[in-house]
N, C-alpha and C positions, 0 to 999 in steps of 0.2 A: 504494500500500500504506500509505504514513503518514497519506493522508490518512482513508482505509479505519480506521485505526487509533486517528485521532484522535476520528472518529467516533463507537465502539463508547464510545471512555470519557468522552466528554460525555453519549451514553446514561445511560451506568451511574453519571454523576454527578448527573444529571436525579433519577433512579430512587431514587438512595439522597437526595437529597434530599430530594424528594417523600414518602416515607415514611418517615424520619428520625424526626421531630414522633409521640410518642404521643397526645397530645389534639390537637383541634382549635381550643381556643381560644387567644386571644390573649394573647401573653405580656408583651404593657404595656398601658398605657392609653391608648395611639395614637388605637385605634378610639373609645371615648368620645369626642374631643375632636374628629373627622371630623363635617363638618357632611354633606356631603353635598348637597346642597341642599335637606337636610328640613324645615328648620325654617321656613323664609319657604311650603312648602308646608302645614305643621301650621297654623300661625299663620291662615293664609289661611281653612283647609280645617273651622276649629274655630273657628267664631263662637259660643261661649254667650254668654248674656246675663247670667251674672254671673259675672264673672270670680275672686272667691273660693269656689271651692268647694275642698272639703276630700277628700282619695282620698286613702285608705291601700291599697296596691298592695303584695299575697301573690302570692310567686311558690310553684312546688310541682314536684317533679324527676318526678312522676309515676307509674309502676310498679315497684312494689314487687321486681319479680320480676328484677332483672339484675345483671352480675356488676359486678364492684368496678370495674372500669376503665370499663363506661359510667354508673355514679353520677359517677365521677369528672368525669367530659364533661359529664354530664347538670349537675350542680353547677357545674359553670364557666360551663355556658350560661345558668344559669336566673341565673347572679352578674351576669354583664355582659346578659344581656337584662332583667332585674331595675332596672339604672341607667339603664339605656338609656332604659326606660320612664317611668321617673320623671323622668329630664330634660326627656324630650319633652312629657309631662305640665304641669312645671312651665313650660317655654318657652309652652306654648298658652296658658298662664294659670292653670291651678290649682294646690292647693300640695298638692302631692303628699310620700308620704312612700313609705319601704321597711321592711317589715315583715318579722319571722323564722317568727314563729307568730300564729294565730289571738287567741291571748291576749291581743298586743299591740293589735289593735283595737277602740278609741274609741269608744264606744258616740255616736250622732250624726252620724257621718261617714261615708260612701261607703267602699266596700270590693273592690275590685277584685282576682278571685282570679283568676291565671293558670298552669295545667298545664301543661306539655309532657305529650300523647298519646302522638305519637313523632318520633324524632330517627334520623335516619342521615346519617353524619359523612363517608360518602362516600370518595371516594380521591385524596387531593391531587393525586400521581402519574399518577392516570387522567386528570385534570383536567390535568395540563399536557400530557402527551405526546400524550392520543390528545385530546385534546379532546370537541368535537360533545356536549359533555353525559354522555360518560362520566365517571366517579365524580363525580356531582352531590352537592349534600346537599339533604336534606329537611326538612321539621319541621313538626308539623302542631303545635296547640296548644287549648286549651280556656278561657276566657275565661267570666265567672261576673261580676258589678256587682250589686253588696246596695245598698238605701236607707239611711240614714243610718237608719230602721227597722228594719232588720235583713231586711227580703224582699228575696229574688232579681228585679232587675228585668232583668236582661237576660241571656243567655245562649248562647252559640256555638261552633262549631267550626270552625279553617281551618288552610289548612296550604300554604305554596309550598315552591319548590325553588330551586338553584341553580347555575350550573356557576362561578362567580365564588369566592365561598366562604360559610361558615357565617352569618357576621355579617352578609353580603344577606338571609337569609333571617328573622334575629330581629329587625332591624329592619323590612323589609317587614309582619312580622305586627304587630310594635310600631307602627306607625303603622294598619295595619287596623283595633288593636283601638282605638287613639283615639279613630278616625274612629268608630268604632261606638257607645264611651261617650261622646263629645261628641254623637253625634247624639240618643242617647237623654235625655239630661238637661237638654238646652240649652232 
């Protein structure tokens, strides 16, 4: 019976954990500073042949259309996938900056605009207890590279998932979309 007992309220401390957290993102700068082993793979994987170029990198929360608490998500993720990107950028070799609005970009220099489509934040809780990929998170994103011209030369959509958590999945597309503008420009 006690152990029966002890049971139910490690459940029910799993449970209130798990869902505790109203945002999904992270609440230091832990994850920034987590290499991961991505960057001897950027490095590797992003051969351009001149290694100053110039990217001013817009990030954008996306649709217009949702209530206050996922702006609030959406805006944290687009914050820390916003850094993310520019470091990774800058480690490959370009010098990359972070921009707020349209306005601030430089006429001359590459312009790298990044949407979130959609985001789903998933269920922490699902994610520990029952595992197997329930309460995954998603994020699909839209990706837009202007010439230092001002024309659109590249343009995409993609999106993975994760049962790990959020920050798998903004860095996996931050590195996609690298690989994409390094392949284009190089």
């Amino acid at each position: 019976m006690k152990k029966l007992m002890l049971i139910n309220i490690l459940i029910c401390v799993a449970l209130i954990a798990g869902c505790h957290s109203r945002s999904q993102a992270p609440k230091s700068e832990k994850y920034m500073q987590e290499d991961n082993g991505v960057n001897a793979d950027i490095i590797s994987e992003t051969a351009t042949g001149d290694k100053n170029l110039n990217i001013s990198v817009l990030m954008d929360i996306g649709d217009d259309n949702l209530s206050q608490p996922q702006i609030d998500q959406r805006e944290q993720l687009n914050d820390w996938m916003g850094k993310d990107l520019v470091r990774m950028l800058n480690k490959a070799g370009y010098k990359a900056n972070l921009i707020e609005k349209r306005s601030q970009h430089k006429p001359g220099i590459y312009l790298l605009k990044v949407t979130i489509v959609r985001y789903s934040a998933g269920s922490k809780a699902a994610r520990i207890i029952v595992g197997f990929g329930a309460g995954a998170v998603s994020l699909d994103t839209r990706y837009e590279l202007f010439a230092p011209s001002g024309n659109l030369i590249l343009s995409d959509e993609h999106g993975v998932g994760s049962s790990i958590e959020w920050t798998s999945c903004a860095r996996k597309l931050n590195k996609q979309t690298l690989n994409a503008v390094s392949n284009k420009i190089k």
